[in-house]
KOLLUMMI-236030 format. One record per residue (C-alpha): z, x, y negated; residue in three letters. Coordinates in steps of 0.25 Angstrom, whole numbers, padded with zeros to 4 digits, always signed. Each point is the difference from the previous one (the first is absolute). Last residue first. Example, Ala and Ser with C-alpha at 12.3 -4.5 7.8 and 13.67 -1.06 7.14 Angstrom:
2
+0029+0055+0004ser+0002-0006+0014ala
This chain:
487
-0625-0516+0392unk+0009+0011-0007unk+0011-0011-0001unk-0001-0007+0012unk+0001+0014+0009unk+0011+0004-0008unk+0008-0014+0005unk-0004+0001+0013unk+0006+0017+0000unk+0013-0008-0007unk+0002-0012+0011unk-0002+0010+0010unk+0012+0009-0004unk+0009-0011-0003unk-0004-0006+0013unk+0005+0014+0007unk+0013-0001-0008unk+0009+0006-0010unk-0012+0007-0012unk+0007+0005-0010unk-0005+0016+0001unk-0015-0006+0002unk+0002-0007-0013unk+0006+0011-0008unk-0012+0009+0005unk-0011-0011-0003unk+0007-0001-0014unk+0000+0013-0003unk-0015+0004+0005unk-0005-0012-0009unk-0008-0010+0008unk+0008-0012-0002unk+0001-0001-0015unk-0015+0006-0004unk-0006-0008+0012unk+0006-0014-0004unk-0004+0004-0014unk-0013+0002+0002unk-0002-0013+0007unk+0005-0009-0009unk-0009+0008-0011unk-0011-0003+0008unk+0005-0016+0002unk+0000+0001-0014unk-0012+0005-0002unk-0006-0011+0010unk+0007-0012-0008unk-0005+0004-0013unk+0007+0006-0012unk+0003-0005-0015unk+0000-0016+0003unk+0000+0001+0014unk+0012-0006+0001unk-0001-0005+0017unk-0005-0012+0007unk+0005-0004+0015unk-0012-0002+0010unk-0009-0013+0003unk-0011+0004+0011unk+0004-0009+0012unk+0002-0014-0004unk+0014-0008-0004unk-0007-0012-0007unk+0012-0010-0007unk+0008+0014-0001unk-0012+0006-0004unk-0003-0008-0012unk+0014+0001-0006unk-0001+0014+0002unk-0012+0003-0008unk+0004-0009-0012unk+0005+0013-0006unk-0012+0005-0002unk+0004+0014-0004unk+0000+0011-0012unk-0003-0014-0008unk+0013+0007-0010unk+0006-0014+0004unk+0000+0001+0014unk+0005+0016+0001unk+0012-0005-0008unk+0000-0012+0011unk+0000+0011+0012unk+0010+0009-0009unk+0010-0012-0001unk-0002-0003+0015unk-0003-0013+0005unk-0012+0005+0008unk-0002+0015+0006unk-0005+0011-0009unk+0001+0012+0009unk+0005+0012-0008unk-0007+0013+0009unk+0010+0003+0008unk+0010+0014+0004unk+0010+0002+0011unk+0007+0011-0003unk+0009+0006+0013unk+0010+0011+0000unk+0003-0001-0017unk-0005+0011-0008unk+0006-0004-0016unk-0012+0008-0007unk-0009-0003+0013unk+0000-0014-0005unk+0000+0003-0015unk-0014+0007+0002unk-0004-0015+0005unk+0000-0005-0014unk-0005+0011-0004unk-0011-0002+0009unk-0001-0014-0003unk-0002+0003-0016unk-0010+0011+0004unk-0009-0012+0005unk+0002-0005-0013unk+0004-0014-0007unk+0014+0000+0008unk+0007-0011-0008unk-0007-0011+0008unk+0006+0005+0014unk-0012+0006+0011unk+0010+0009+0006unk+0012-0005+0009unk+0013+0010+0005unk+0011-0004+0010unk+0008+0012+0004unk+0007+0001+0014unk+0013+0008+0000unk+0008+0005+0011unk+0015+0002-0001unk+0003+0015+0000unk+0011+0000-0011unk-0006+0009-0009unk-0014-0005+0002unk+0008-0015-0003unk+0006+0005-0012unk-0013+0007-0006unk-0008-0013+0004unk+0010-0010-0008unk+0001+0011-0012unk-0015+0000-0002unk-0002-0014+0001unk+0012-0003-0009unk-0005+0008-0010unk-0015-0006+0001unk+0007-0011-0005unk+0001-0016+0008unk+0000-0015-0003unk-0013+0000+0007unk-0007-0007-0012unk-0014+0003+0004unk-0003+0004-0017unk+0015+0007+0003unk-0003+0008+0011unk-0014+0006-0006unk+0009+0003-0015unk+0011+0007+0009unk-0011+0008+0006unk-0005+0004+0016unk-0003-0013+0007unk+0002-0009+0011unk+0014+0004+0004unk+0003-0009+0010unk+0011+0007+0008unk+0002-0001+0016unk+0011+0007+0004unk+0002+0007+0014unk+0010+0004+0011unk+0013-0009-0004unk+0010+0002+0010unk+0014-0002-0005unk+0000+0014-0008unk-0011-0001-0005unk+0004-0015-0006unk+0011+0006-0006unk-0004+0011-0005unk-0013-0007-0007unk+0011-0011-0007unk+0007+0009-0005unk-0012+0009-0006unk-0003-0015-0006unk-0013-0007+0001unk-0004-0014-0009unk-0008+0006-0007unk-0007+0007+0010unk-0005-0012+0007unk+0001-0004+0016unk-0009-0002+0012unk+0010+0004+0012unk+0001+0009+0013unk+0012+0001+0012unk+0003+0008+0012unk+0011-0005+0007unk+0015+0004+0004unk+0010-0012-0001unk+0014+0004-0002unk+0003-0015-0004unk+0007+0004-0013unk-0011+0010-0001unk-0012-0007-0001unk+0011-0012-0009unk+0003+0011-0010unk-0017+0002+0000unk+0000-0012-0004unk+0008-0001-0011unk-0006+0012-0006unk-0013-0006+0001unk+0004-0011-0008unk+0007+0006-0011unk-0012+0009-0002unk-0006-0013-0006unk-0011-0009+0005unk-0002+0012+0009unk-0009-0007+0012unk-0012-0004-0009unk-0011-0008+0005unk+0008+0002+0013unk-0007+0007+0013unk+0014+0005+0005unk-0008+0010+0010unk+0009+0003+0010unk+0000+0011+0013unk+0008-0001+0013unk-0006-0013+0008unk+0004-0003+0013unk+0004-0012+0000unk+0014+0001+0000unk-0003+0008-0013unk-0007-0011-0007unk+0014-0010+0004unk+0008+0009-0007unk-0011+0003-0013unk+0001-0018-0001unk+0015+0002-0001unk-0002+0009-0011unk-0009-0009-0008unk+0011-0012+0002unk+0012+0009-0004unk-0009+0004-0013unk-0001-0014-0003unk-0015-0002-0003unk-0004+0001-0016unk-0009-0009-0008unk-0006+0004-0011unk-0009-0010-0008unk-0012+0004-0006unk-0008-0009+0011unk-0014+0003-0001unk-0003+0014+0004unk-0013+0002-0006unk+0002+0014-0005unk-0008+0010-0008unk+0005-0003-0014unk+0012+0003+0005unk+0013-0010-0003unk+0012+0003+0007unk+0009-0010+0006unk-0003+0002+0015unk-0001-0011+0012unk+0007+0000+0013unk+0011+0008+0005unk+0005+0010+0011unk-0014-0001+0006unk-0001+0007+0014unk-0011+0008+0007unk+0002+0007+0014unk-0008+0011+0004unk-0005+0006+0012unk-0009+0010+0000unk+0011+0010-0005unk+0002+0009-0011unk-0007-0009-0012unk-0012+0005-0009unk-0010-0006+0006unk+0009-0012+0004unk+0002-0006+0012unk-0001-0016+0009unk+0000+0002+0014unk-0003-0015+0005unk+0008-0002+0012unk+0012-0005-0008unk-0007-0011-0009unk+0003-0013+0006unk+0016+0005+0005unk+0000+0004-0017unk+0008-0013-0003unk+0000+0001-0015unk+0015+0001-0005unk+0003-0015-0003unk+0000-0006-0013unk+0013-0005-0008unk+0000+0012-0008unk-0011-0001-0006unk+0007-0010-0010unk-0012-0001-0011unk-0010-0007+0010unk-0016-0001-0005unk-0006-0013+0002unk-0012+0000-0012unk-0002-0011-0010unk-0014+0002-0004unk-0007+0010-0008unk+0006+0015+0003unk-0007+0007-0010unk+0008-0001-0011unk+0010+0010+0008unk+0011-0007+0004unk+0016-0003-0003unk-0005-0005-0015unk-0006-0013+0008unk-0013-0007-0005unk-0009-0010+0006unk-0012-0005-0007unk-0003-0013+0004unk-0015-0003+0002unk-0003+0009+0012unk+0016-0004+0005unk-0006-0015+0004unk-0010+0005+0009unk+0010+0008+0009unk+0002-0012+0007unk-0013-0004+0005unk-0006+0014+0004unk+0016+0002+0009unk+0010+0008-0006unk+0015+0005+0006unk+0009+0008-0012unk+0011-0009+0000unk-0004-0012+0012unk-0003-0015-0007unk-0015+0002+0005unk+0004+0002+0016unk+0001-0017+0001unk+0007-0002+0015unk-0004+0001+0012unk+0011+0004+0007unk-0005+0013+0006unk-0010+0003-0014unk+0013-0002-0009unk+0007+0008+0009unk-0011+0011+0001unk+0000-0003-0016unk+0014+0004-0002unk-0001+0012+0008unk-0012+0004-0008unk+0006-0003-0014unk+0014+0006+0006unk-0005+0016+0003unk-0011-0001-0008unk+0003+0008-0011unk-0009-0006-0013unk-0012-0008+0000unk-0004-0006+0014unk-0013-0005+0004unk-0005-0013+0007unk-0009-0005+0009unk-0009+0012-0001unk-0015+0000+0007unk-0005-0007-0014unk+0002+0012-0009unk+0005-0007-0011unk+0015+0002+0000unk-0002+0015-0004unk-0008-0002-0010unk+0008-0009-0007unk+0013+0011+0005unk-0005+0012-0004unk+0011+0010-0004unk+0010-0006+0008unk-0009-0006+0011unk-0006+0015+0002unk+0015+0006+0001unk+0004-0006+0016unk-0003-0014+0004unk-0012-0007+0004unk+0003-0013+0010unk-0008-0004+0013unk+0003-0014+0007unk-0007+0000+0014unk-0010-0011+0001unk-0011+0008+0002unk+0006+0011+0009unk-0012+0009+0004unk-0008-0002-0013unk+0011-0001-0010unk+0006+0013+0005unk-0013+0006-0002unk-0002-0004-0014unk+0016+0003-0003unk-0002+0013+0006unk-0012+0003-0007unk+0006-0006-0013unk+0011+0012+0000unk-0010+0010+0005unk-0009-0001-0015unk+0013-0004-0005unk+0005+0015+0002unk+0000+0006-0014unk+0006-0016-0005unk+0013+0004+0009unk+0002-0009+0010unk+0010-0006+0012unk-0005-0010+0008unk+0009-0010+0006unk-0007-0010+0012unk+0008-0013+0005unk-0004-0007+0016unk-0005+0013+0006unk-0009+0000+0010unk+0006+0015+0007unk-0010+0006+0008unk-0012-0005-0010unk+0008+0006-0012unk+0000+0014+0008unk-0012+0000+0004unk-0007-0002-0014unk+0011+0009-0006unk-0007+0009+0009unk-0014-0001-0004unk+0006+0000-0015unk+0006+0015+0003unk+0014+0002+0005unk+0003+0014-0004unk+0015-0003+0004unk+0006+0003-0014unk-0011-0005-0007unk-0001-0013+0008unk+0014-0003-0001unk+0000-0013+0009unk+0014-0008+0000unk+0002-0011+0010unk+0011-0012+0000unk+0000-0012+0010unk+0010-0008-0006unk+0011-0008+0007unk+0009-0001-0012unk-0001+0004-0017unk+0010+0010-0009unk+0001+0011+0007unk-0013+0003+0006unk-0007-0004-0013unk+0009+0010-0011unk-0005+0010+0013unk-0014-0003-0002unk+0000-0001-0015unk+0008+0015+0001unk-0011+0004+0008unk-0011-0004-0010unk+0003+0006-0011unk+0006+0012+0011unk-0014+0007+0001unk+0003+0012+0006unk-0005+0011-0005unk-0012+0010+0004unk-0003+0013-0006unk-0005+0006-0013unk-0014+0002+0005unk+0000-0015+0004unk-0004-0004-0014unk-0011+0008+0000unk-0004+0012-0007unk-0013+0004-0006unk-0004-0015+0001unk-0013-0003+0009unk-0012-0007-0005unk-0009+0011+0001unk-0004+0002-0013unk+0015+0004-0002unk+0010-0013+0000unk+0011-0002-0012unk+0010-0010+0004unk-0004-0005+0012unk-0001-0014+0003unk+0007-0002+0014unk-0009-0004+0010unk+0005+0004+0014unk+0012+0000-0003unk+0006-0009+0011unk+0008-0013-0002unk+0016+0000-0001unk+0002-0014+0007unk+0011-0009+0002unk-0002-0009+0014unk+0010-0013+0001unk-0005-0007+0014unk+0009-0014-0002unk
């Protein structure tokens, strides 16, 4: 059988806070392209443990495919078995695929995976040019289910896999597991031993030049050290609480084969990398066991940082560190339950200044205990108090199955409901609502604003910056960068 996984366009993604123009003051691809390895690691999973397949992967992001192409593209190939990868911010594209999919290859089986099924998955199944969905990791659900499809044999008895018949029966049980958020609503086919999956095969992505705005080459390679995070933010949908860490043997062994394809620099796009300062310790003693040179970045939290730990992953090539700080008091982390204290902000930046590892801070305004528009710009203040090399700062988006997005619900901030009925209707139009209970959306996009220019425009920055600068993408990426912020 033809096997085509698809990552569909953006052409319609539903903004987050459009000006009267309809266009967002930054998009999502202004902070650069990633590979979308969802998808790849279900591909590879696919390749190793099925025969005689045809299998094609389609990145449309990565490639700039529009619909027009993907049309081609599906005509060319006929495929027997269709996997879409979502997010619900791109079902508008998501059920364009599938509706021109259905139309050039009627009798092609076409099933939804990825986080839209997770968080929606009664709507999900219901959109009529699916055959089925997939809730949880993909990887044996949709291997399963090509086998199930290739034998003819029943798909409905497959963890995680749904049809509109056999979901009916879970819309009047309730279904409850304390490893989930409350959100995920039927039995999901998550895998707790990661281990046992293979690297993704990156041969179906390597002439795609994936990069970072804030990254050093424009070539990057992203890899996930483990799934799932045990925090609890009142800002986050991650549904499965559960850590599950990859052998770090297993994780280097996947660097290796990155570097003999040509790829230097790596993003470990974890929901969290330093689970403990143990972990990053132990891996950077396996960099350097293995005497590998590379150019490394993480997401990670401050209270889980040692000076130790900073050291030795300086010192095994760690360029960059991605912090969520979100905001600028003890009292505001605590309402968002980050687990954190400003202290150990202050003294996590103040270490990694001193040990010249790079810093990215990660800021939101728009949070329910700022009642003032002087209340985000304090909160703001504290960014340029602790002075990190990049701030990235976002208006709070109230996304579904979030304790803030039900909080918001119940204080009739929002309709709630709104979700649910463009998940079974994806037009153009929807966007993402916002805390607008003390200050509206367009002042505090003016505020965003202010402070983008106030942190990046300051003569010591821009002279620090230019003084770090390594490479001729760096410099272009930074000029592109100030352009999007004074536009």
């Amino acid at each position: 059988m033809k096997i085509l996984l698809i990552n569909p366009p953006s052409e319609n993604v539903v903004l987050e806070y459009p000006n009267e123009d309809g266009e967002a003051y930054l998009e999502t691809d202004d902070f650069g392209a990633f590979p979308p390895l969802g998808p790849l690691y279900v591909l590879t999973y696919l390749e190793e443990n099925t025969n005689g397949h045809q299998l094609f992967f389609k990145d449309c992001v990565g490639e700039k495919i529009s619909h027009l192409g993907l049309k081609k593209i599906i005509q060319e190939i006929e495929p027997d078995i269709i996997g879409v990868t979502s997010f619900t911010i791109s079902l508008i594209d998501v059920h364009q695929v599938a509706k021109t999919a259905r139309e050039i290859v009627p009798d092609a089986h076409i099933c939804m995976g990825g986080h839209h099924p997770i968080a929606f998955p009664f709507e999900a199944v219901q959109l009529v040019e699916f055959d089925s969905i997939v809730v949880g990791e993909g990887e044996v659900a949709f291997t399963q289910l090509v086998n199930a499809l290739e034998q003819n044999r029943e798909i409905t008895e497959i963890l995680g896999v749904y049809t509109r018949e056999s979901i009916k029966s879970w819309q009047k049980n309730s279904y409850n597991d304390k490893r989930f958020l409350g959100n995920v609503m039927v039995p999901p086919g998550y895998i707790d031993d990661i281990d046992t999956l293979p690297a993704p095969n990156r041969s179906y992505i390597r002439h795609i030049k994936y990069h970072s705005t804030v990254g050093m080459t424009g070539d990057l390679a992203t890899i996930i050290s483990s799934r799932g995070c045990p925090y609890k933010c009142t800002f986050c949908d991650v549904p499965y609480k559960r850590y599950r860490p990859r052998a770090v043997g297993l994780v280097l062994d996947e660097v290796e084969e990155c570097l003999a394809m040509g790829y230097s620099e790596f993003h470990f796009y974890d929901d969290l990398f330093n689970i403990t300062s143990k972990k990053v310790i132990e891996f950077c003693d396996e960099v350097e066991r293995r005497g590998l040179s590379i150019h490394w970045d993480f997401r990670g939290r401050v209270n889980n940082v040692t000076r130790e730990s900073l050291v030795r992953a300086k010192n095994a090539g760690c360029r960059m560190i991605s912090f969520g700080v979100e905001t600028g008091t003890d009292e505001g982390l605590k309402a968002l339950k980050k687990g954190a204290t400003i202290a150990q902000v202050e003294n996590v930046f103040k270490w990694c200044r001193e040990l010249n590892i790079r810093t990215i801070a990660d800021f939101m305004i728009g949070l329910p205990f700022e009642k003032s528009q002087e209340d985000m710009e304090n909160n703001l203040a504290f960014m340029n108090k602790i002075d990190p090399d990049y701030a990235q700062i976002s208006v709070l988006n109230l996304y579904p199955n979030t304790p803030l997005f039900h909080q918001a619900d119940e204080q009739g901030l929002i309709d709630g409901d709104r979700w649910n009925a463009f998940a079974l209707d994806p037009k153009p139009g929807f966007t993402v609502d916002h805390w607008e209970e003390f200050v509206s959306i367009e002042d505090q996009v003016k505020i965003q604003k202010k402070a983008y220019m106030k942190f990046y425009l300051r003569p010591k920055y821009i002279l620090r910056s230019i003084f770090n600068t390594r490479s001729l993408y760096e410099f272009k990426a930074k000029a592109k960068g100030v352009l999007q912020i004074l536009g």
